[in-house]
C-alpha positions as CSV (number, residue, x, y, z in Angstrom):
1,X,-31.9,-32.7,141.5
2,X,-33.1,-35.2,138.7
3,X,-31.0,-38.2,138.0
4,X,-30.5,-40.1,135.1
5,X,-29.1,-43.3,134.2
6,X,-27.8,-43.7,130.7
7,X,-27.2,-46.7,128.7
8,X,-25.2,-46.6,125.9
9,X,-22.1,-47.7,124.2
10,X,-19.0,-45.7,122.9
11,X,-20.2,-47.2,119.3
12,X,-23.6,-46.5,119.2
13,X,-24.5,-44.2,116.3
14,X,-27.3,-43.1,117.2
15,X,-25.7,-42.2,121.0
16,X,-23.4,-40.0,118.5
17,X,-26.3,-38.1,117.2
18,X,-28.0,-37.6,119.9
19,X,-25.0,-36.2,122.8
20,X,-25.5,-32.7,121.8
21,X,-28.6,-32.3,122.0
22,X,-28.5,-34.7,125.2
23,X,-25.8,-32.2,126.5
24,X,-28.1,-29.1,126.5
25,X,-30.9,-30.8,128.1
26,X,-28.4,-32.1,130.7
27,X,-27.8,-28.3,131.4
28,X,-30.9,-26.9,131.0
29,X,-32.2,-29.0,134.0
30,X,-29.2,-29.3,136.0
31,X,-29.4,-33.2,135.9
32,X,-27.4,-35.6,137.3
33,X,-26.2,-38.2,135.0
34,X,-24.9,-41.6,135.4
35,X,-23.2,-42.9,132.6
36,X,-23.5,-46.7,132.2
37,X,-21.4,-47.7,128.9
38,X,-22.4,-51.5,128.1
39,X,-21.8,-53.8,125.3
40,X,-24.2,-53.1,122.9
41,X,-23.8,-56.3,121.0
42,X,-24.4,-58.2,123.8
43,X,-27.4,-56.4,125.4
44,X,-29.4,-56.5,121.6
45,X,-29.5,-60.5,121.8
46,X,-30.2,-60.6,125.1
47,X,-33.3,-58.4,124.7
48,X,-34.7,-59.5,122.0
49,X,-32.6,-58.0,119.2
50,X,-30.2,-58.9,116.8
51,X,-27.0,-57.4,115.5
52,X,-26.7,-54.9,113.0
53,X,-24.4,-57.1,110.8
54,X,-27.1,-60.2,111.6
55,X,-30.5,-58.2,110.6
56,X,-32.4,-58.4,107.3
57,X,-31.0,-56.4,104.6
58,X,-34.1,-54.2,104.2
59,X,-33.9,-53.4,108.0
60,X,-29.9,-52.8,107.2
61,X,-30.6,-50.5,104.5
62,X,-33.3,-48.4,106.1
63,X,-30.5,-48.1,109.2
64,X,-27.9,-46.2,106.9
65,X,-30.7,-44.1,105.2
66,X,-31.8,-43.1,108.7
67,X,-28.2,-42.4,109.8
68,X,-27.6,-40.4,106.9
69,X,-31.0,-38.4,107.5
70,X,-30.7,-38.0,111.2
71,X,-27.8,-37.2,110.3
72,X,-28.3,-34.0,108.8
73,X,-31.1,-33.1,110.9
74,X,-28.3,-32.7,113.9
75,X,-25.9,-31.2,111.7
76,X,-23.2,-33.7,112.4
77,X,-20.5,-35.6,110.3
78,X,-20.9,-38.8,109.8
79,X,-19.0,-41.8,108.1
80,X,-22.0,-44.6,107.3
81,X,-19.5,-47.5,107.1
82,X,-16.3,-46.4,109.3
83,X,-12.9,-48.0,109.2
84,X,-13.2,-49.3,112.5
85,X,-16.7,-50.4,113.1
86,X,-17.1,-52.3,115.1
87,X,-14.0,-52.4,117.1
88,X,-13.8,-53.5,120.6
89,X,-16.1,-51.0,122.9
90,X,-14.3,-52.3,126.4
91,X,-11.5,-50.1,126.5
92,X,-13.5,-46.7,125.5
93,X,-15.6,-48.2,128.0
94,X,-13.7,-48.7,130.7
95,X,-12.0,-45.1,130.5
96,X,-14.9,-43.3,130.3
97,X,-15.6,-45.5,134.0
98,X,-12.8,-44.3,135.1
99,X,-13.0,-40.9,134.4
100,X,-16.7,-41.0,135.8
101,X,-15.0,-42.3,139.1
102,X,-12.2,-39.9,139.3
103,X,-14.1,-36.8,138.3
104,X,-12.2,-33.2,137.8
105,X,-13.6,-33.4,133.7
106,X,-16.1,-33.3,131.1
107,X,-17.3,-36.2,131.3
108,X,-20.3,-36.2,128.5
109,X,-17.6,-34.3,126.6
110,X,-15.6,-37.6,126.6
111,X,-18.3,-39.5,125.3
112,X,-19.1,-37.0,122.6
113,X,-14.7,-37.0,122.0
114,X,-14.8,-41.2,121.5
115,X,-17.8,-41.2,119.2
116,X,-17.3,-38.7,117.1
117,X,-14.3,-40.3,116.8
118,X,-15.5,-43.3,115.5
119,X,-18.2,-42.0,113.6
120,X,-17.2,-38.4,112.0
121,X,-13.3,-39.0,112.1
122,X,-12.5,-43.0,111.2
123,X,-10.3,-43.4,114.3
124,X,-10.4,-46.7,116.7
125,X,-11.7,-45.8,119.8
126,X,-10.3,-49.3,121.1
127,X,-6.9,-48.1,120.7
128,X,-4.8,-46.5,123.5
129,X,-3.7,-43.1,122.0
130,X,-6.8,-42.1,120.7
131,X,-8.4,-42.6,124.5
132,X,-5.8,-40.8,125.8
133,X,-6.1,-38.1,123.7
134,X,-10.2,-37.6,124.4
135,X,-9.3,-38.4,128.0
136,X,-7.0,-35.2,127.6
137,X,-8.9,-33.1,125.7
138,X,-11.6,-33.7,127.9
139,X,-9.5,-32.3,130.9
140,X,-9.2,-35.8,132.7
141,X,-5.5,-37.5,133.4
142,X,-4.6,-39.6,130.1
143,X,-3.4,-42.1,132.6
144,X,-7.1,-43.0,133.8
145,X,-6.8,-45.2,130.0
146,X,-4.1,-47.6,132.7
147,X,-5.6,-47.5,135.2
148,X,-8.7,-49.2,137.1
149,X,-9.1,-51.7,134.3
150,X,-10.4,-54.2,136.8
151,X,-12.9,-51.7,138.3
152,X,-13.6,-50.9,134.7
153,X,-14.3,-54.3,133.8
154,X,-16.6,-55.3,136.9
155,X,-19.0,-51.9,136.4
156,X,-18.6,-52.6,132.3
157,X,-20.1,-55.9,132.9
158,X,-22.9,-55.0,136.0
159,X,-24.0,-52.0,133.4
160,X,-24.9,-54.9,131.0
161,X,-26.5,-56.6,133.9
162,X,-28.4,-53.7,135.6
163,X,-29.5,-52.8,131.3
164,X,-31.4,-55.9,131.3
165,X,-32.8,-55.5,134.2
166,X,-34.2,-52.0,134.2
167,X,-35.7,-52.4,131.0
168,X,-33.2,-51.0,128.4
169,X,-32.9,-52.6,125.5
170,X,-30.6,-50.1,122.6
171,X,-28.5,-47.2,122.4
172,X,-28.9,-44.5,123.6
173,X,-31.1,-45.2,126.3
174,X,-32.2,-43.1,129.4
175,X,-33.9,-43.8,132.3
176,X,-35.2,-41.7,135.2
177,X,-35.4,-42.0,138.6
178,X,-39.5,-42.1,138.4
179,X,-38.6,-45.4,135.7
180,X,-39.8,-43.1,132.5
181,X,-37.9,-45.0,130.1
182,X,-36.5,-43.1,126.9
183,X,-34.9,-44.8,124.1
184,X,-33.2,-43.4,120.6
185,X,-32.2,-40.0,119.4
186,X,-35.1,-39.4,118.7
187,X,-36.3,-39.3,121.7
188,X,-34.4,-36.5,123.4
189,X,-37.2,-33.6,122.8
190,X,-39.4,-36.2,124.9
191,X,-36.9,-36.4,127.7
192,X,-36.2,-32.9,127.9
193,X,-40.2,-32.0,127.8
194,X,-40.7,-35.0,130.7
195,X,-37.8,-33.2,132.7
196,X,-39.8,-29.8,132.2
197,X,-42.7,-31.0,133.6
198,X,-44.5,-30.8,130.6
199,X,-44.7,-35.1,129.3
């Protein structure tokens, strides 16, 4: 079975956009998946990026024209400047660790719950109920948002760690167990055509 490690962070837009799409490619191949949510505002300056809020204004504006546009192209909502953007990405985080460890759900449903969420439905994805309720509708135990928060924090920060060092560098990024290294939503047709054999 193919495996996948997947860097991302519960407030990555462009992870938003792409999660569908990522979903039927996950099924199509029967993949295994690792998710490896990270903090995304760390990992940019440590690899040679900067901040949305920190980056030149041209490069600021073409980032909402290619939200709106991508967009569109994956037929999703999407609020370009939500309410709670950004808000703290540890405690999304660290549930969907703990729902990855305790298994029973839909785990890249979860995802998909916490940022549409914060990107289609102007909720903060940092605060308790609105876990609880994507840990729920995702058919894990709402409790998993109280528990392993220690666990959640150690794997929260090696994910950072292990980004860095495999080469990842933004959100969404995938990489394969043969090291084929895919990064951005617009990249998923590439992954899913590597996975066939066929790239």
């Amino acid at each position: 079975m193919a495996h996948i490690d997947f860097y991302f962070s519960p407030i990555s837009p462009f992870t938003y956009l792409a999660m569908p799409r990522f979903l039927e490619v996950v099924a199509r191949h029967g993949v295994e998946v690792t998710y490896k949510p990270l903090d995304l505002m760390a990992l940019f300056p440590r690899t040679g990026g900067m901040k949305p809020a920190d980056r030149h204004p041209s490069r600021m504006e073409y980032r909402m024209q290619e939200l709106r546009r991508q967009a569109k192209v994956a037929d999703l909502p999407i609020t370009l400047k939500p309410a709670h953007f950004p808000t703290n990405q540890a405690p999304p985080s660290y549930a969907i660790i703990a729902a990855q460890a305790a298994g029973g759900g839909d785990l890249g449903g979860l995802v998909f719950a916490l940022l549409r969420a914060c990107w289609a439905e102007e909720k903060d994805i940092a605060e308790d109920a609105v876990i609880r309720v994507a840990l729920s509708d995702s058919g894990f135990d709402p409790s998993l948002a109280d528990s392993g928060l220690l666990a959640g924090a150690e794997a929260y920060a090696r994910n950072l760690e292990e980004a860095v060092s495999a080469g990842a560098f933004g959100a969404p990024f995938w990489i394969t167990a043969e090291d084929e290294r895919f990064w951005g939503q617009d990249r998923v047709a590439d992954l899913d055509a590597h996975l066939a054999g066929t790239l």
